[in-house]
Every structure is written in structure tokens, then in C-alpha cells.
N, C-alpha and C positions, 0 to 999 in steps of 0.2 A: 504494500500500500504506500503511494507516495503522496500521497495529498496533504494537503497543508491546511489544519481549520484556521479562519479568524479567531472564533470565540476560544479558541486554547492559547492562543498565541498571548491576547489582552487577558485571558488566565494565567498563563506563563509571569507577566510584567506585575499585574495589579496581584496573584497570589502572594509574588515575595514580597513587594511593598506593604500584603497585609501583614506576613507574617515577622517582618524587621518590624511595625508601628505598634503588635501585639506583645513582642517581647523586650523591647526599648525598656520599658518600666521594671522590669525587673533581671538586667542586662549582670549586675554585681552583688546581687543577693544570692545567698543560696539556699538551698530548696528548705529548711528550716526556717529562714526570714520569708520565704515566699506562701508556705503554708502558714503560718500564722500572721499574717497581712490580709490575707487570701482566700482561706481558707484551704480544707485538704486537698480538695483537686486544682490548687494552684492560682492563677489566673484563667478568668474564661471571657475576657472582654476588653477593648480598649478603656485602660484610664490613664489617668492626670501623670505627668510625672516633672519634665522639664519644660512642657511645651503641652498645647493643648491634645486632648484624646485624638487618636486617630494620624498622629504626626509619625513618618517615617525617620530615618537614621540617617549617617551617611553610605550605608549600604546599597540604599533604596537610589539615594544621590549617584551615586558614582556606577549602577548600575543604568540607569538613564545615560549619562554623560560614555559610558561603553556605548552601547546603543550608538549615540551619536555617530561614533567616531566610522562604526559600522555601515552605517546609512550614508556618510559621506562617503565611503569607499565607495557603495555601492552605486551612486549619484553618478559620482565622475566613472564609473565601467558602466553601466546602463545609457546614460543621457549623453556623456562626452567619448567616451569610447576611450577614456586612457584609464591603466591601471595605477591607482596612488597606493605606497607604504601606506600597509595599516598600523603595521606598529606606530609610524610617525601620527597618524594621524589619531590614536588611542591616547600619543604621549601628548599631543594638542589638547586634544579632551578633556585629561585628567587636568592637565595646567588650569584649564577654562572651570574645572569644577574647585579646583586648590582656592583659582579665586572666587568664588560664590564664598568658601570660607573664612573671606576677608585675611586671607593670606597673601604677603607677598608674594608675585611671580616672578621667577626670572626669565629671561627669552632664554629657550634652548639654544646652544650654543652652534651645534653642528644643521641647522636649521632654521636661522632667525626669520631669513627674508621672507619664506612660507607664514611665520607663526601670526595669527591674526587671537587677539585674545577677545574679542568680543565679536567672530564669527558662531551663527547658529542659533536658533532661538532658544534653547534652553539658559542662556547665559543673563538672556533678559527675562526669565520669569522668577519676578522677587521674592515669591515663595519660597525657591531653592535657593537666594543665596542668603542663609544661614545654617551658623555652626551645628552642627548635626554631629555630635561627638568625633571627629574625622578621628584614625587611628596616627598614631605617632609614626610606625614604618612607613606608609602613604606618606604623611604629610614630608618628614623628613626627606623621602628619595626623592620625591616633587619640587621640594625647594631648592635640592641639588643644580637644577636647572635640566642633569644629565638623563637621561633613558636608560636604564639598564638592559641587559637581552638576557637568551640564554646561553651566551658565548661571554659576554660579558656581564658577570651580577654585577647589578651595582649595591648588596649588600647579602649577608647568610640567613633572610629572615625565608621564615615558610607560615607567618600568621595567615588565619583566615579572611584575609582583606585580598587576598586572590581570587577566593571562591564566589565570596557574596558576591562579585558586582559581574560575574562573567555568562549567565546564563543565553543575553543575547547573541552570543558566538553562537550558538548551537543552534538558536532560531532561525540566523542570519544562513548556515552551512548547512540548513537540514536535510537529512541524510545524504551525509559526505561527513561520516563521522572522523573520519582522517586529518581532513583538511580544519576540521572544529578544533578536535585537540591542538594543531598546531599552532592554530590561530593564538589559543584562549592561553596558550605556552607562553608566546609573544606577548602578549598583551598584561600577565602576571609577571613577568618576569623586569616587566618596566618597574617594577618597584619591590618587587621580593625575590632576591637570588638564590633561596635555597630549592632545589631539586623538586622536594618534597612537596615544596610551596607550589611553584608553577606544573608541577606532573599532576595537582591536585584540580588543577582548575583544569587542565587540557582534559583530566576523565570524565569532570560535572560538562564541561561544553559537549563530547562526544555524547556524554548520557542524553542531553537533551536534544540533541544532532538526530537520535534515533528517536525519543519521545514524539519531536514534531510529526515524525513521520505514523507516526500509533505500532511504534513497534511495542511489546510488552516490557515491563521496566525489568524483569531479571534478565528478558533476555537482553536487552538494552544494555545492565549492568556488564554482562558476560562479556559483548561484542566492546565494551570500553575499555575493558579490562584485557580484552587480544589488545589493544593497541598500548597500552599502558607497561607493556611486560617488555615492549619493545624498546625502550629507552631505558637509556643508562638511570644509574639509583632509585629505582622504579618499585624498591622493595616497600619500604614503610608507608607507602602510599595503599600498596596493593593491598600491605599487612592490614592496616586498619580495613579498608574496603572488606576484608574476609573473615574479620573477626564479627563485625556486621552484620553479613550475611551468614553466619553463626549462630549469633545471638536471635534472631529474626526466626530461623528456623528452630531453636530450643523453644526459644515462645509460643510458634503456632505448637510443635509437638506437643507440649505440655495443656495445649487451650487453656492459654492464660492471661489473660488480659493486661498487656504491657503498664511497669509502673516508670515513674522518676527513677528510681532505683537503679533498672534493667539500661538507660541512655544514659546515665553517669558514668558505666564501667566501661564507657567508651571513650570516657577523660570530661573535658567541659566545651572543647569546641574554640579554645581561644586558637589555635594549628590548623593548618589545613587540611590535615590528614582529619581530624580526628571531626572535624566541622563537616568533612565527608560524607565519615562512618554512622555520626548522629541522626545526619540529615537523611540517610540511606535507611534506617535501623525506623524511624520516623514514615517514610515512606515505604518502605515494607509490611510493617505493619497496619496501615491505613491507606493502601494503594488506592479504594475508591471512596474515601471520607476525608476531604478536604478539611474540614473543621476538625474533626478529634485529631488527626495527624499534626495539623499546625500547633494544636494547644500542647499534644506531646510533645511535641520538639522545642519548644520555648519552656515550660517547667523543668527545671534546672537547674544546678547550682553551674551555670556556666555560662557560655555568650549567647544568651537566650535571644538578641535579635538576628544575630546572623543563623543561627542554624534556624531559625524562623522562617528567615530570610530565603534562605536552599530550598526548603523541603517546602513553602509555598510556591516557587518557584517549578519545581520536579510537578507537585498536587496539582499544581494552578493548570500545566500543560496538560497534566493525565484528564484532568477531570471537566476541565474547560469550565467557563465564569460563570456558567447559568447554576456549577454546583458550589460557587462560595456564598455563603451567607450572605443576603442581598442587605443589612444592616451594616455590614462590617465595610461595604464596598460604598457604601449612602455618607458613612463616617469616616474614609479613608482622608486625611488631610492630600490635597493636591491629587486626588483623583484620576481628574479630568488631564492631566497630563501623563500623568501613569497608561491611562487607557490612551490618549494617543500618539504613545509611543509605540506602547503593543499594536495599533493600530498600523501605524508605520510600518513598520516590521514585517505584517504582512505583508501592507502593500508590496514593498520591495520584493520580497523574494517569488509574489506572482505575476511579478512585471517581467517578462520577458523582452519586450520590446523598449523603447521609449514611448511609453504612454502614460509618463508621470502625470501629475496636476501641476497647474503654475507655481502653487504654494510649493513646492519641491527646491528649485533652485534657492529660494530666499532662507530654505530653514535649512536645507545641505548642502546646497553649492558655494561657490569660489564665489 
């Protein structure tokens, strides 16, 4: 099957934005501060924390601003007929999201004449620019000026700031789970050089690379994990991914309704590996229940938005927008951009021809 839905794609986008704005609130508690805040099944709804109910992270941010850099690529090969670096134009993107965080930018170095910092309309919707918790490896490798690759880290981190924001690769490449991984490699690896870090995000883009297309998600996981075993230090990635699917199969064996407990001994999710293994362990167990999987995977004594983040993201594609809770999507802060991103997204990848709309060039062209 190679069809591509709308409504899974704007599920894909608006899932992980629900599921970073669900677990924002209780991001540095652990599951003892969160049950008794809470009650014993955790959080079951957006509230108050830093910002009003409903507000996203910078997961949700910088998952957008990927996006972007995606749809620009695809701009200039569909409309103009030339092919542009995606990395360069990812490492544009994130500069353009560093500044929504009222951080300074500095012009890339090996690049200036290109860099345009207030190309694109996300840059002017005032909603995103503010601080949304940005992580420190992000911000730091960003203010470098530099890009790192995967020939060149520009540092040894593998946190889960590769993962959250990479799902779009896989929409953008679906099914061409090959060329997803490598993308989402490039694209992590602009700001986190450990192995671990960027092999983690190239499995979540292929996963998704196959989801768009309705492949089933084990076997999705399997066909990510062939290509995963292909590259060098490929182990601790794979390790967490199987300890996962492990845990997942002890729990249906047993028929027992997964706790906080059972996604703990998967670590807390602040790594990329293990932001993975949560997210997967999450979606395993709630493959066609959008809501209880989201609410699993954010109770936690861990990065309760970013694996949120993931496993709405995976749910949002499996299960497509008509099955997330039509409240949660009513009170998502910035919505309406979330959805037409996911909306974009499609479009692109069903445009075969040049048959953009006008609004095309203004929001991603030169």
C-alpha cells in the first residue's frame, strides 16, 4: 500500500504537539510528585504550569521549524527544478527557531551569503517566538554558528533533542525508509554528535517513513531496525529498541495492563536511545488508543514531554486525527499552525508536478 492519508499526516504533526503540551507540566517530577499532585493515574488532561493549558514545548517548536527546512527543499526540486542541501537548509531553520528564542544568532560561517534569518512564515508567527524550555545541547551547538555532521560532530551529546523534533523526515520520505534514516542522521547530527544520538533519530524517521505508508508498526519497527544494524555503533540504539520490544511482549503474555513502573525500567527518556525505547514500549502497547498511549508515555519520573512528544507523533500517524480526542485538539495552544503544517506536508509529497498554490513560494521559496 503506498498511499499517503491527509488526516494521518495532520495526526502525525498535531499528535506530538498534543502529546509535548500534555507532558510539559510534569516534565521534572517524578512519578511520586506526579501521583500525588494528580492523582494515581497521573495526569489525564492539559493544565497550568508555565504558560497557559494547552501550550507546546520546544519540541513541538523545532519540530515545525524541521518541517520547514523540508518543505523548502522540496519547493526548490518540485517548483524550481534544483536540488538544495538539506542539511544546510535544516541548519537555516534551527538558527531561525534559536531566534524565536530570543537568542542571539550568528551567521553561519561557511554559508553567510545564503542565510536569510527572517525567510519563511513561521518566523513571523508571534506565538512561537517564545522560550519554550529550548534544551542546552541545541541551544549551545546553534550558537556555535557551526553545523555539525556525521563526519564531523560538532559535540559527544546523544540527548533526546534529536528525536523529538525529527518525525517530519519520515512524512517528507515516505516509504523510502532509507533515504528517511539518512536524512533525519543529517539533520541530528547538526547538533548532537554522538552515534547513538543521530542513529536514534534516523530509526524514528524510517519508522515513520513506513507508518505513512500503513505499513504495520512491528513490522515497520523490524524493516528500521534492517537498516539500523547497518551503520557503524549501531548497538545501544538497537539494544534499547529490543529491550522494548521485550518488555511489550512480557506484558501482552502476562494480560496485564501496563503501569508507570513497567516504562521506567526503560531509564527516563532524557537519551535518545532510551526516548526511543519509551516511546516504542508506549506505542506497543496502545497501537490503536491514541489517548491511553499518550497518557502512558508522559507518567513518568522522566522527560514526560518529549516521549509524549514521539509516541503522539508514531499514534497521531497510526490512528489518524479523527481518533485524538476532539477536546484536546479544541485546546491545543497554536493549533491552527500545527494543522497547517501537517497540512503542508501532504501537500508536498502529493504534488508530483508543479501545481503548488501561490501561497507556496512566499512561505518556502527564495
Amino acid at each position: 500500500m503506498d498511499s499517503v492519508n491527509k488526516d494521518k499526516y495532520i495526526g502525525c504533526m498535531e499528535g506530538g504537539a498534543i502529546g509535548d503540551a500534555l507532558g510539559a507540566p510534569i516534565e521534572f517530577l517524578n512519578l511520586k510528585e506526579i501521583r500525588t499532585r494528580y492523582g494515581e493515574k497521573g495526569i489525564q488532561d492539559y493544565v497550568e504550569y508555565e504558560g497557559p493549558k494547552g501550550a507546546f514545548t520546544d519540541d513541538t517548536q523545532m519540530t515545525l521549524f524541521t518541517a520547514e527546512a523540508l518543505l523548502q527543499g522540496e519547493h526548490s526540486r518540485l517548483v524550481i527544478g534544483i536540488e538544495k542541501t538539506l542539511h544546510t537548509l535544516a541548519h537555516h531553520s534551527y538558527l531561525r527557531w534559536l531566534h524565536t528564542q530570543n537568542i542571539l544568532v550568528k551567521t553561519p560561517p561557511d554559508n553567510a551569503d545564503s542565510f536569510d534569518i527572517g525567510k519563511g512564515w513561521l518566523i513571523k508567527e508571534k506565538i512561537l517566538n517564545q522560550q519554550r524550555g529550548p534544551g542546552n545541547t541545541v541551544v549551545n551547538a546553534l550558537s556555535s554558528g557551526k553545523a555539525g555532521t556525521v563526519k564531523q560532530p560538532i559535540n559527544n551529546s546523544k540527548g533526546c533533542g534529536t528525536v523529538m523534533r525529527i518525525a517530519p523526515v519520515g512524512l517528507v520520505f515516505y516509504g523510502r525508509r532509507k533515504k528517511a534514516f539518512t536524512v533525519a542522521c543529517d539533520f541530528a547530527a547538526i547538533t548532537h554528535g554522538h552515534p547513538t544520538g543521530y542513529l536514534s533519530a534516523g530509526f524514528l524517521a524510517a519508522l515513520i517513513s513506513d507508518l505513512a505508508i500503513q505499513i504495520p508498526l512491528k513490522e515497520a519497527i523490524s524493516n528500521a531496525r534492517k537498516i539500523l544494524i547497518k551503520w557503524k555503533n549501531f548497538e545501544e540504539t538497537d539494544h534499547a529498541i529490543e529491550q522494548a520490544l521485550e518488555m511489550a511482549r512480557d506484558i501482552k503474555s502476562k494480560k496485564q495492563k501496563p503501569k508507570a513502573e513497567d516504562i521506567e525500567k526503560l531509564g527516563q527518556g532524557w537519551i535518545a536511545e532510551e526516548a526511543i525505547a519509551m516511546a516504542l514500549l508506549a506505542s506497543l502497547n496502545y497501537e490503536n488508543d491514541f489517548k491511553s498511549g499518550v497518557l502512558f508515555a508522559i507518567n513518568h519520573s522522566g522527560d514526560s514531554d518529549s516521549i509524549g512528544a514521539i509516541t503522539g507523533n508514531i499514534l497521531g500517524l497510526i490512528n489518524g486525527l479523527d481518533k485524538i480526542p476532539i477536546k484536546w485538539l479544541q485546546q491545543l495552544i497554536a493549533q491552527n499552525i500545527v494543522k497547517e503544517m501537517g497540512e503542508d506536508l501532504h501537500r508536498v509529497v502529493k504534488s508530483k508536478e508543479n501545481n503548488m498554490k501561490v501561497d507556496w513560494l512566499k512561505k518556502y521559496g527564495d
